[in-house]
Backbone bond lengths (Angstrom), bond angles and torsions (degrees), N, CA, C in turn:
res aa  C-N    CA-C-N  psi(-1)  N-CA   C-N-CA  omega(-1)  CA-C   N-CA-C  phi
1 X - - - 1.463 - - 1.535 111.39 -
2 X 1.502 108.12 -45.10 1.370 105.64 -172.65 1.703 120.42 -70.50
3 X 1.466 110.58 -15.58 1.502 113.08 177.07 1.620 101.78 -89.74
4 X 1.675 119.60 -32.12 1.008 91.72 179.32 1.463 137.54 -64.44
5 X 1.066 110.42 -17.87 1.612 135.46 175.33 1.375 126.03 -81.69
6 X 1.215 108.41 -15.52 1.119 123.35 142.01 1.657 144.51 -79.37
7 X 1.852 99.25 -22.78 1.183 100.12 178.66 1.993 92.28 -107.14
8 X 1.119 129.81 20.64 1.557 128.59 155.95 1.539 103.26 -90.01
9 X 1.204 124.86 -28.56 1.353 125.79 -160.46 1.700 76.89 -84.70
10 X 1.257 134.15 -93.15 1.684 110.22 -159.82 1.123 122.57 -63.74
11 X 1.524 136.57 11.72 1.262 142.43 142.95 1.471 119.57 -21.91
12 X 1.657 120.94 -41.09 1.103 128.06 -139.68 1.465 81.07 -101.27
13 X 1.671 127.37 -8.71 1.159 109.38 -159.72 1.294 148.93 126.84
14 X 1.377 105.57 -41.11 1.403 137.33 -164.60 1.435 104.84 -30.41
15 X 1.407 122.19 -55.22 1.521 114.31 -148.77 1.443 95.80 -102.01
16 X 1.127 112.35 32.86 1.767 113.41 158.37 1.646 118.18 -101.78
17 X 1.243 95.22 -7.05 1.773 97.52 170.16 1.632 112.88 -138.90
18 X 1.275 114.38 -8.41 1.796 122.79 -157.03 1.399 96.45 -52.30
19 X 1.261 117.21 -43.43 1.753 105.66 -149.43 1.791 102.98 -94.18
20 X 1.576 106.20 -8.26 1.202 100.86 167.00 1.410 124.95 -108.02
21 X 1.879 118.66 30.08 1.311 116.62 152.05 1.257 125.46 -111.24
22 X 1.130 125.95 166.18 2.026 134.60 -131.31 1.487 81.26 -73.17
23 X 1.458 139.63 -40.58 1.315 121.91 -171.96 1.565 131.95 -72.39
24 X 1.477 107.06 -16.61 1.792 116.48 172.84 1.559 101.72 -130.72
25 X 1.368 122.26 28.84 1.675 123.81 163.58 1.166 123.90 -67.01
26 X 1.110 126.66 -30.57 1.722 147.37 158.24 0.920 106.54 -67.74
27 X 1.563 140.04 -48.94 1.738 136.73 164.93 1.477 93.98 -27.81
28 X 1.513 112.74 -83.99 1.186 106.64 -165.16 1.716 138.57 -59.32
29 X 1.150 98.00 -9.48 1.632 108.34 -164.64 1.430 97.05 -85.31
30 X 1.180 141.48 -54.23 1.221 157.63 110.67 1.529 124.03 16.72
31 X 1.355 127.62 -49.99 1.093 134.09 -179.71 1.625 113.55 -87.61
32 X 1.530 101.73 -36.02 1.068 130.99 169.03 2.112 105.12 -45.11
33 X 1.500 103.95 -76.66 0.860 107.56 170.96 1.657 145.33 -44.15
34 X 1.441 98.90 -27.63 1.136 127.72 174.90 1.628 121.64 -85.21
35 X 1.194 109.45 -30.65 1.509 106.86 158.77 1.336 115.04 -88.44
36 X 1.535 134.71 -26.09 1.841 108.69 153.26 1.100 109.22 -71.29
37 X 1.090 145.84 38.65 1.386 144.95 158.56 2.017 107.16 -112.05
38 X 1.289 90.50 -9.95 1.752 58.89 176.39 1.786 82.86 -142.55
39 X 1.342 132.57 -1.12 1.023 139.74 171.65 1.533 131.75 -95.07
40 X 1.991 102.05 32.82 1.752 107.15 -158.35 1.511 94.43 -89.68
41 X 1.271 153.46 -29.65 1.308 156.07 176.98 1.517 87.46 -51.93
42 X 1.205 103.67 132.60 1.487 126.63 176.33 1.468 127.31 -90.64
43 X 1.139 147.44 111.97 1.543 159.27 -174.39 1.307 97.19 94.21
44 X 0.780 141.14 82.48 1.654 162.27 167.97 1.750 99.58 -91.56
45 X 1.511 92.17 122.49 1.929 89.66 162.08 1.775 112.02 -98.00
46 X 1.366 101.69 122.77 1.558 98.66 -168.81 1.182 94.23 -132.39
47 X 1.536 90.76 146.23 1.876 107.71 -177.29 2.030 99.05 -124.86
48 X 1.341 77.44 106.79 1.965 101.98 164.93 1.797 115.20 -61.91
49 X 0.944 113.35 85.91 1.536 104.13 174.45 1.310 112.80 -98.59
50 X 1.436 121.51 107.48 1.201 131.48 153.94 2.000 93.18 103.40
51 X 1.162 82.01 23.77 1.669 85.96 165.80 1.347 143.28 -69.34
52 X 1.418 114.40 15.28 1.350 133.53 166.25 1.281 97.21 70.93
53 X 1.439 94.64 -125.76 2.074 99.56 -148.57 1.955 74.51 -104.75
54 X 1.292 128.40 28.11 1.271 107.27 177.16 1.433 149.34 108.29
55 X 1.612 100.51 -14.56 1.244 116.05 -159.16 1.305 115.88 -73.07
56 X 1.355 117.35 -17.06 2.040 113.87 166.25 1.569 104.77 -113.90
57 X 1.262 111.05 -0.28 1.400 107.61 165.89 1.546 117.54 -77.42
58 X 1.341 126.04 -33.26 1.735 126.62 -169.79 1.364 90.39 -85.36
59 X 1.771 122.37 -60.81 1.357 111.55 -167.46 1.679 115.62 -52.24
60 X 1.170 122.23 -4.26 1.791 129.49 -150.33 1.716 72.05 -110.61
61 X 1.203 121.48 -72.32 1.731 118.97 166.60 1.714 104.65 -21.74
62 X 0.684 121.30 -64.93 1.849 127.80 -165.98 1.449 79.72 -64.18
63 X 1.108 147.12 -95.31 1.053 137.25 -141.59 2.013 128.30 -74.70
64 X 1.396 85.33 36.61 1.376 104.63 163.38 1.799 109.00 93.20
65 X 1.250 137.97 -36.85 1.184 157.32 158.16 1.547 110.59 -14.42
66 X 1.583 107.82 132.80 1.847 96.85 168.38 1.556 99.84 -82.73
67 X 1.472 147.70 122.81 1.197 130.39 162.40 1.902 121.16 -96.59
68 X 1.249 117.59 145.84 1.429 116.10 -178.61 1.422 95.14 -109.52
69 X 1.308 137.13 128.19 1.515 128.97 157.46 1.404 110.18 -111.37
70 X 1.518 102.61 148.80 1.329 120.94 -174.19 1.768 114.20 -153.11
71 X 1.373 114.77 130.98 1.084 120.39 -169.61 1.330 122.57 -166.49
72 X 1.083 120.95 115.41 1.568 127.51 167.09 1.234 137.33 14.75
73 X 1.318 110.07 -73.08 1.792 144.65 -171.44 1.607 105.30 -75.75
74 X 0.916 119.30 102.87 1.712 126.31 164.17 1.017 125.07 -45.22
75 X 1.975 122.20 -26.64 0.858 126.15 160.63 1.384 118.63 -88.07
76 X 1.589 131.09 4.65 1.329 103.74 178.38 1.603 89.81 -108.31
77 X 0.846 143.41 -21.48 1.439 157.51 159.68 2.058 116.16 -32.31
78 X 1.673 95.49 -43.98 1.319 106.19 164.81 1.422 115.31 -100.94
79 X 1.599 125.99 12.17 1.514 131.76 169.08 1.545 83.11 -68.81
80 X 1.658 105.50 -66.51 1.713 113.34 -144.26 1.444 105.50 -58.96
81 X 1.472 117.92 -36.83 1.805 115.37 174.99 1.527 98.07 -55.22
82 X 1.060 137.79 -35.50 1.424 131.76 -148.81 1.821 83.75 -96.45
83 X 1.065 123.49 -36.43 1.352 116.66 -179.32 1.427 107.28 -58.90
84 X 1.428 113.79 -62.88 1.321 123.18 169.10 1.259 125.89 -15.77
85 X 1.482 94.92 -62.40 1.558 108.18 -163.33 1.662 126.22 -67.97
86 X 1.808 78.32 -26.51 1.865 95.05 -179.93 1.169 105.91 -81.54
87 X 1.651 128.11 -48.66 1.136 134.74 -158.82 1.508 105.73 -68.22
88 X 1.235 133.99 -66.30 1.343 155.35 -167.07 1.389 105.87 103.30
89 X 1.087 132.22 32.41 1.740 137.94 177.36 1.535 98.71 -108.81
90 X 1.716 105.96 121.63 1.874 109.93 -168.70 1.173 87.48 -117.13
91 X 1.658 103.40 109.05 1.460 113.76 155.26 1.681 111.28 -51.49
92 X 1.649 108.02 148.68 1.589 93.32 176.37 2.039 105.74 -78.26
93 X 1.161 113.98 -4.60 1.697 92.21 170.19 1.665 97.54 174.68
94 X 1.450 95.08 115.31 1.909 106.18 -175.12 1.871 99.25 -99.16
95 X 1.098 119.21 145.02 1.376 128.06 -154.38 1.627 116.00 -164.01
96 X 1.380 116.23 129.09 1.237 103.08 146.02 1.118 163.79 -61.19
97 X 1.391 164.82 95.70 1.200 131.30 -123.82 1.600 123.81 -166.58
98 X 1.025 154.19 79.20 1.709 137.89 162.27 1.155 116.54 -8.46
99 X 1.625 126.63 127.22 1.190 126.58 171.25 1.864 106.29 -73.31
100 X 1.776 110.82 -19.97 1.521 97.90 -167.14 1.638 89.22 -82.60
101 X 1.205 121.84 -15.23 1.896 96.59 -176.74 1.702 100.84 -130.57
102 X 1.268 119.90 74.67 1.978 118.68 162.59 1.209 93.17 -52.03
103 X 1.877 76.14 129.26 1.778 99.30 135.10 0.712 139.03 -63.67
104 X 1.647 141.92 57.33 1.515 128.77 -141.86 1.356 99.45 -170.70
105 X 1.628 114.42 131.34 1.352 109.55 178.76 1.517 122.40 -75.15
106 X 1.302 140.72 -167.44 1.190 135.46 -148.05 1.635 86.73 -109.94
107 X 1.793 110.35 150.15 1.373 108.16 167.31 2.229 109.20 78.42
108 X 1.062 95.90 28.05 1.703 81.38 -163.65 1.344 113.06 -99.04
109 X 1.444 114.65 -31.89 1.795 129.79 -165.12 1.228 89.26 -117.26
110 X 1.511 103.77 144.55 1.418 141.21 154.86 1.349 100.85 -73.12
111 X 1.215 161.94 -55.94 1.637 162.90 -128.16 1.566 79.56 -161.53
112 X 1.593 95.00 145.29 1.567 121.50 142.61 1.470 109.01 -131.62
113 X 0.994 134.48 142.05 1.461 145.22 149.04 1.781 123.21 -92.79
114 X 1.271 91.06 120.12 1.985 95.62 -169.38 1.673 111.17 -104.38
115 X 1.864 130.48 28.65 0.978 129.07 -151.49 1.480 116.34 -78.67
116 X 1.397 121.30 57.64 1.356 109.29 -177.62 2.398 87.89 168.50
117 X 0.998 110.14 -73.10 1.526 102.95 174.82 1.165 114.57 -23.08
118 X 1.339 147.27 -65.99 1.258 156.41 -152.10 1.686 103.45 -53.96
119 X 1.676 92.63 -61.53 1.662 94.28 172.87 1.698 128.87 -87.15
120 X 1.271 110.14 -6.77 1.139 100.50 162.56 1.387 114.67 -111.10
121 X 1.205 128.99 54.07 1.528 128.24 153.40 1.677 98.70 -130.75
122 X 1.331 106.06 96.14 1.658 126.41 170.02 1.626 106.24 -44.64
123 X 1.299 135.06 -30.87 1.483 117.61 -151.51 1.722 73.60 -110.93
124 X 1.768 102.34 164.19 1.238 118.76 -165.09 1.946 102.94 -88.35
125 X 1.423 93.63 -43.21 1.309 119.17 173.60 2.240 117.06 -34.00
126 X 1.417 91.45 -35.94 1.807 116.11 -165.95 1.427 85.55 -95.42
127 X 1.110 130.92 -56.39 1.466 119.21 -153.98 1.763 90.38 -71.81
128 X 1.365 140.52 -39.80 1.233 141.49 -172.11 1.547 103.15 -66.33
129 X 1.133 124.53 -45.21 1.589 131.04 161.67 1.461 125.55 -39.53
130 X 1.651 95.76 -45.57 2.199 107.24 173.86 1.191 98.13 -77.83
131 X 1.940 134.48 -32.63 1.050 105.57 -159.30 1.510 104.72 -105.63
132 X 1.320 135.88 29.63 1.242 147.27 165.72 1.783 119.28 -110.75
133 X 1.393 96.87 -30.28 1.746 115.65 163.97 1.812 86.13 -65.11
134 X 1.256 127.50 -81.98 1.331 108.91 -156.75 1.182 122.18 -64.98
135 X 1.578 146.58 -12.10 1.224 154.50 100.69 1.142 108.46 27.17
136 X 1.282 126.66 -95.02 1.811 162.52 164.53 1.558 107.76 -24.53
137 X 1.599 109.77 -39.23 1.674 105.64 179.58 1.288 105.04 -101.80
138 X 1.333 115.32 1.38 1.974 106.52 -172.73 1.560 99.02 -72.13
139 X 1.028 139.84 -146.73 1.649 163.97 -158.21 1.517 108.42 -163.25
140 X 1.106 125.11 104.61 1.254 116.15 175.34 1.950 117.80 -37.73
141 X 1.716 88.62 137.55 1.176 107.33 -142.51 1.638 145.30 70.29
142 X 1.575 96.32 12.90 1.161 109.48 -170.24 1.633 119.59 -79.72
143 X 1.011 126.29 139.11 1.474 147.92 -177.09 1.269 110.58 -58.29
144 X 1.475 134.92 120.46 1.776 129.72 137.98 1.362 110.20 -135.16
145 X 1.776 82.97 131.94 0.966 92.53 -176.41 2.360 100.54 -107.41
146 X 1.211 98.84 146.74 1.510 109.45 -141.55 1.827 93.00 -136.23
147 X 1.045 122.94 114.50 1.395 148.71 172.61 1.647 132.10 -99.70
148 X 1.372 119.31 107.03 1.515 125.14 -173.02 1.171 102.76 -104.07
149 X 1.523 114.41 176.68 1.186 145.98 167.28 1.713 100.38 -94.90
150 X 1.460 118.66 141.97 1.455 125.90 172.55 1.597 113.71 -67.02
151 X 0.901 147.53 157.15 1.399 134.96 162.60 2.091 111.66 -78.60
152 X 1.133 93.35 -19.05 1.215 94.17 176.71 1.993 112.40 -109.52
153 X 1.419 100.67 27.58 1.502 90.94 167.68 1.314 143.60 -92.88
154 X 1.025 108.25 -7.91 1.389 133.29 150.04 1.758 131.92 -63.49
155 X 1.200 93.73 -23.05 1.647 114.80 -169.97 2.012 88.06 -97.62
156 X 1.564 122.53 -26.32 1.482 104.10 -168.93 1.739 77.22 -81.12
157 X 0.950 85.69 -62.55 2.209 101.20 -158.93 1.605 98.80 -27.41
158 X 1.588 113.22 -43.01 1.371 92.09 -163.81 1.304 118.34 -74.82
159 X 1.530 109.34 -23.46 1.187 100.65 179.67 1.635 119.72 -89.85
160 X 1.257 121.43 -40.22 1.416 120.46 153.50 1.741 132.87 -27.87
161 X 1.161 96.64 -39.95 1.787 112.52 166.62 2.104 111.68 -112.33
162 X 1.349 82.20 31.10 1.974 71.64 168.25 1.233 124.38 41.20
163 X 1.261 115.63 17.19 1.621 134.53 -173.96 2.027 99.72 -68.55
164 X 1.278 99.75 -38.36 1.381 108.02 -177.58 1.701 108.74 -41.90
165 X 1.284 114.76 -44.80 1.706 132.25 -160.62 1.866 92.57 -52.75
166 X 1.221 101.68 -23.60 1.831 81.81 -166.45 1.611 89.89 -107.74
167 X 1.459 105.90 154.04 1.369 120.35 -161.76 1.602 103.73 -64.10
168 X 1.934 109.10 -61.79 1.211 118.68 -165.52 1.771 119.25 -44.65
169 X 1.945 95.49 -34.83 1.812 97.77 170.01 1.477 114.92 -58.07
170 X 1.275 110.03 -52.36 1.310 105.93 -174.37 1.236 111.77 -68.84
171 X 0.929 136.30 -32.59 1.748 129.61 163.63 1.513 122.75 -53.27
172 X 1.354 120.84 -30.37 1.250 129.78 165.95 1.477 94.78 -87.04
173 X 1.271 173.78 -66.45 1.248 162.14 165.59 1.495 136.70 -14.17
174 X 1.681 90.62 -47.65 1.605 96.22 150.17 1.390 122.65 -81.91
175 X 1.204 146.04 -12.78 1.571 157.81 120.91 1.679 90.69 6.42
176 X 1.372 102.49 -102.03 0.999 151.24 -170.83 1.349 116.78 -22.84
177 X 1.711 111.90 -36.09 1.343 118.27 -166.53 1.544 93.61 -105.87
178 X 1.261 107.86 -37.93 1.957 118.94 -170.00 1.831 97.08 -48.56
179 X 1.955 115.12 -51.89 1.364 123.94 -157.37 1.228 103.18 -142.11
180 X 1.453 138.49 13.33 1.507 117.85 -171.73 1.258 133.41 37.22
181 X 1.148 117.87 33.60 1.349 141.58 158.41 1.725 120.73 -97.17
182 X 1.146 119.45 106.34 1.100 121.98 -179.62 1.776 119.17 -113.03
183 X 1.683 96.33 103.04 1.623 80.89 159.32 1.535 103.88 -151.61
184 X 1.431 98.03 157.00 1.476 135.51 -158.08 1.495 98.32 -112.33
185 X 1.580 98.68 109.32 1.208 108.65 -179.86 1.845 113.90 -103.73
186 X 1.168 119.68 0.40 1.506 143.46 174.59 1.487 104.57 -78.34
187 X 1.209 135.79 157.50 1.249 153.75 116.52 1.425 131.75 -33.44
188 X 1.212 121.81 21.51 1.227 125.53 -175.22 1.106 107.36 -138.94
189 X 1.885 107.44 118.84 1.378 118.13 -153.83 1.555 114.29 -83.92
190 X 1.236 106.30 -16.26 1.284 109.10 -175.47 1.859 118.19 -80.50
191 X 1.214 88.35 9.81 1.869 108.01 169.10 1.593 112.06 -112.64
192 X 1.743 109.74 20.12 1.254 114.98 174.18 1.491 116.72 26.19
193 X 1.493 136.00 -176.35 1.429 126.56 -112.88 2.101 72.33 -159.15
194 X 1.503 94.99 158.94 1.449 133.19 169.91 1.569 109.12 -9.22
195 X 1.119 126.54 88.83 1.749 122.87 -158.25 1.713 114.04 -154.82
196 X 1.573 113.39 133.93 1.062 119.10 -177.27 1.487 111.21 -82.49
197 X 1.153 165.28 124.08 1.495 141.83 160.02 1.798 107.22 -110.83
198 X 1.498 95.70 123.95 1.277 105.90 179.27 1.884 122.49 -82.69
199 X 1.567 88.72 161.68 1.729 96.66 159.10 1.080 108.64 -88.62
200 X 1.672 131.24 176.65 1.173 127.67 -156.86 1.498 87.23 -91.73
201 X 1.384 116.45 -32.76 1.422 120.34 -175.11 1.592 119.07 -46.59
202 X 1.619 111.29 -34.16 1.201 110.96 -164.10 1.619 98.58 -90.98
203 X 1.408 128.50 -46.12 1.239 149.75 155.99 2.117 86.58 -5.49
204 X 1.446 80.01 -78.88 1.890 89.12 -171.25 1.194 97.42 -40.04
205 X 1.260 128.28 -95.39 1.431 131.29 -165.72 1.619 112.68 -36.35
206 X 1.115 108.90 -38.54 2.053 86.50 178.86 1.300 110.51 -57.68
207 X 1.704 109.12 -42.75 1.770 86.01 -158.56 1.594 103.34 -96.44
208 X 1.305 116.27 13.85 1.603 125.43 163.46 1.685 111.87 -56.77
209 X 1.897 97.96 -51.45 1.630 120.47 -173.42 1.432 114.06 -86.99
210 X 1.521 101.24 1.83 1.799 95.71 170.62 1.760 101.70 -103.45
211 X 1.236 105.71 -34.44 1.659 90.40 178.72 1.420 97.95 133.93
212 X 1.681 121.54 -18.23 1.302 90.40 170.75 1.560 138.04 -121.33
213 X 1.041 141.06 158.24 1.203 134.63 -145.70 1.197 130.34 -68.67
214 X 1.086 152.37 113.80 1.867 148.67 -149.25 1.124 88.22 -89.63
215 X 1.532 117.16 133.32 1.578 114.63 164.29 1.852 90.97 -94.76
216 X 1.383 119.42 -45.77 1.409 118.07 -140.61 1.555 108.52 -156.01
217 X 0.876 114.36 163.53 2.024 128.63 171.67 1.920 94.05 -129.62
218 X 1.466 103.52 108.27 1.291 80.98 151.23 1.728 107.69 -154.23
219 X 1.564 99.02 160.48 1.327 117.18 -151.74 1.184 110.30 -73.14
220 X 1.575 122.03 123.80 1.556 126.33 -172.68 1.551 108.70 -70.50
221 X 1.422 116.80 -82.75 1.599 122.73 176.83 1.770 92.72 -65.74
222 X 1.295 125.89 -55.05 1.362 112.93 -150.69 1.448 117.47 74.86
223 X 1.336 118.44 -146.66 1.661 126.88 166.10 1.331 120.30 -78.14
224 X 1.618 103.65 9.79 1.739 109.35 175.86 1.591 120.62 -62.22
225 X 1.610 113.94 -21.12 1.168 136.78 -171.05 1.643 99.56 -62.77
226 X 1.197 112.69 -28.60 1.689 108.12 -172.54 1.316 107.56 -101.23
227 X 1.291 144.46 1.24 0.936 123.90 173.22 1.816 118.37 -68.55
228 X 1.344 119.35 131.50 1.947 127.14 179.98 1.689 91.47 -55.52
229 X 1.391 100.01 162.39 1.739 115.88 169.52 1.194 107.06 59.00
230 X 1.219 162.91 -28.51 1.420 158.11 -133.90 1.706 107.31 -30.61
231 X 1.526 108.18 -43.86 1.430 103.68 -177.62 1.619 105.71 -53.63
232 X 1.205 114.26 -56.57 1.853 124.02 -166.78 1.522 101.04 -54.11
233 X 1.344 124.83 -65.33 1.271 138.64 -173.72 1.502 107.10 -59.32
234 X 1.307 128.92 -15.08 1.704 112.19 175.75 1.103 95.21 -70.71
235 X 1.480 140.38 -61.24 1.682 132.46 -179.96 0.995 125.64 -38.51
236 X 1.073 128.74 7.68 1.920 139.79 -174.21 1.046 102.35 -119.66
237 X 1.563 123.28 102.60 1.710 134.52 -177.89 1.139 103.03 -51.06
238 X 1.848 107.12 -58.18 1.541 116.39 -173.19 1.290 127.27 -51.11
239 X 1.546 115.28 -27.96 1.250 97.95 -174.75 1.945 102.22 -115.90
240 X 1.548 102.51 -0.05 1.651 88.01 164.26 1.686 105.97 -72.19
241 X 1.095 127.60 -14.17 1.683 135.77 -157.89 1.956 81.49 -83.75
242 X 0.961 137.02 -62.29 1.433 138.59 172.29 1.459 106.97 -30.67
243 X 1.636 97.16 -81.08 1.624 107.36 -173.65 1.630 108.21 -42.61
244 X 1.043 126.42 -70.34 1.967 120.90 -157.51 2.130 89.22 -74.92
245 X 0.953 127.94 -42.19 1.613 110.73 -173.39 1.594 92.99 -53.73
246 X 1.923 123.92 -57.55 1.363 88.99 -163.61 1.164 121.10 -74.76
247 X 1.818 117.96 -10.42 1.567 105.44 -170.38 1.754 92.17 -65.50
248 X 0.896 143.94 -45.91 1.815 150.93 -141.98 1.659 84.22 -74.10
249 X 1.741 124.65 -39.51 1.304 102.80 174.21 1.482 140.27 -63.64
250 X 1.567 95.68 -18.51 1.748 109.72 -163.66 1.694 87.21 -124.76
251 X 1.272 108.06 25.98 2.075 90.22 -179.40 1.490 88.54 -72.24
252 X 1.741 136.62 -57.30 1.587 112.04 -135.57 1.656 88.03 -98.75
253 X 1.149 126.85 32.71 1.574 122.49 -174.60 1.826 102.55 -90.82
254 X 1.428 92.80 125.77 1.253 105.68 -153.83 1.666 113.32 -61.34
255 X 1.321 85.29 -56.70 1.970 97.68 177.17 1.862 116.45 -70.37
256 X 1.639 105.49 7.36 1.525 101.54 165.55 2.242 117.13 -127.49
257 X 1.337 83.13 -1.39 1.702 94.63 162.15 1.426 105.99 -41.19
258 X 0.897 122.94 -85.74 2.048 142.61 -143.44 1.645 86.52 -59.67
259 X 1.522 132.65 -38.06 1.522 126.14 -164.94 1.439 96.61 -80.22
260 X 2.136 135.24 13.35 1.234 120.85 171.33 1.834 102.88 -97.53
261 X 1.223 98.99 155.36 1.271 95.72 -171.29 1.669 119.79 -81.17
262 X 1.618 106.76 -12.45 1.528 152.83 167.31 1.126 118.44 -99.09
263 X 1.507 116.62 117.36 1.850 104.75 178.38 1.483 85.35 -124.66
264 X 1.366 112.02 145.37 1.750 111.60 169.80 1.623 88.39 -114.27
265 X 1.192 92.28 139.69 1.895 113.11 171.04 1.647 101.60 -103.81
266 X 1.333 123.26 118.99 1.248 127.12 165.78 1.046 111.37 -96.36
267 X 1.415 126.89 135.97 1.811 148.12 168.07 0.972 138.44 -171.43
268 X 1.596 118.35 174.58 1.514 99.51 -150.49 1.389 76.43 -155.13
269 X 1.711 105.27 161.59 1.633 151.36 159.33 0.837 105.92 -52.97
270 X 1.369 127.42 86.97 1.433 133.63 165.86 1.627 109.17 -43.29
């Protein structure tokens, strides 16, 4: 039940435009940034899990990388062929796939990327399953880099977008904060679909209890989430040059992590 509702929710699409509207544009710019930062060694074999219709998988392609994507949703799976096909950028292998059972032999990737599994597998039990599957395909010493939901992101958004005013949000909001369990039993997409969002605390402890080593927590948007206008203000060099230097100052600051709406977990293959 719980995947199916998850794979109706990107049915509609979503991750063929998400990261390029004014509300998750900083997701990406950010994430973006953050994987040439730990992804500058060149020909890297990297495995995309749950990489949607693609969007850091082709650019990670452009930038010299073998990438494998794999993901759930049939429809975001046939976004990325259609990306493919238009773009002329050949992923080395687009796939369907469960993060709790890869196709993939043991030892294979240098990098994994986990940007979407983590939070959408609600039971604690599944997320320990993706994060021991990606374990198993790294290369000793191998890199994942691993992406949550805040426990409190729902609690900025709603109130920042007046989302609070309708009953059913706020009923899923207190959900949300009581257990980090999020689900949206409405039709209204902008209350996103079947989702765990962690504390940083728990974040730590999974990939403590899977085996591999936490280097770091650091904050994707950060306090970028509040800035007014975001669409107008990305066109302003000068003051995006403000915004990402100070988020990069306060990303690993402990007592302002949990207020990003994005946490990246860095670790590695012992």
């Amino acid at each position: 039940m719980e995947n199916q509702t998850i794979k109706a929710y990107y049915a509609h699409e979503i991750e063929a435009y998400r990261l390029e509207t004014p509300v998750f544009k900083l997701e990406g710019i950010r994430t973006k940034e953050l994987l040439g930062r730990y992804l500058s060694v060149p020909s890297l074999k990297v495995l995309d899990i749950g990489g949607g219709a693609g969007y850091y998988a082709f650019w990670l392609q452009e930038q010299g990388h073998q990438v494998t994507l794999v993901d759930l949703s049939p429809t975001n799976i046939e976004l990325a062929q259609k990306r493919a096909a238009s773009s002329g950028i050949t992923l080395h292998q687009i796939s369907e796939g469960d993060a709790r059972q890869l196709d993939f032999s043991d030892a294979q990737f240098d990098v994994v990327l986990m940007f979407g599994p983590l939070y959408h597998l609600i039971e604690r039990e599944n997320r320990m399953r993706a994060l021991t599957e990606a374990r198993r395909v790294l290369k000793p010493g191998g890199l994942l880099l691993s992406a949550v939901i805040s426990r409190y992101a729902s609690l900025f958004d709603g109130f920042q977008r007046d989302l609070v005013l309708d009953a059913p949000f706020y009923s899923i909001l207190k959900d949300d904060l009581a257990s980090g369990v999020h689900v949206n039993e409405t039709d209204n997409l902008d209350y996103f679909t079947t989702a765990y969002f962690h504390t940083p605390t728990a974040i730590k402890e999974e990939i403590a209890e899977s085996g591999l080593a936490l280097e770091k927590l650091i904050a994707i948007e950060s306090f970028g989430w509040i800035v007014p206008n975001f669409q107008e203000k990305q066109n302003d060099p000068a003051y995006m040059e403000k915004l990402l230097n100070s988020i990069r100052v306060v990303e690993e600051q402990e007592d302002l992590v949990a207020m990003s709406p994005h946490i990246m977990a860095v670790a590695h293959k012992a």
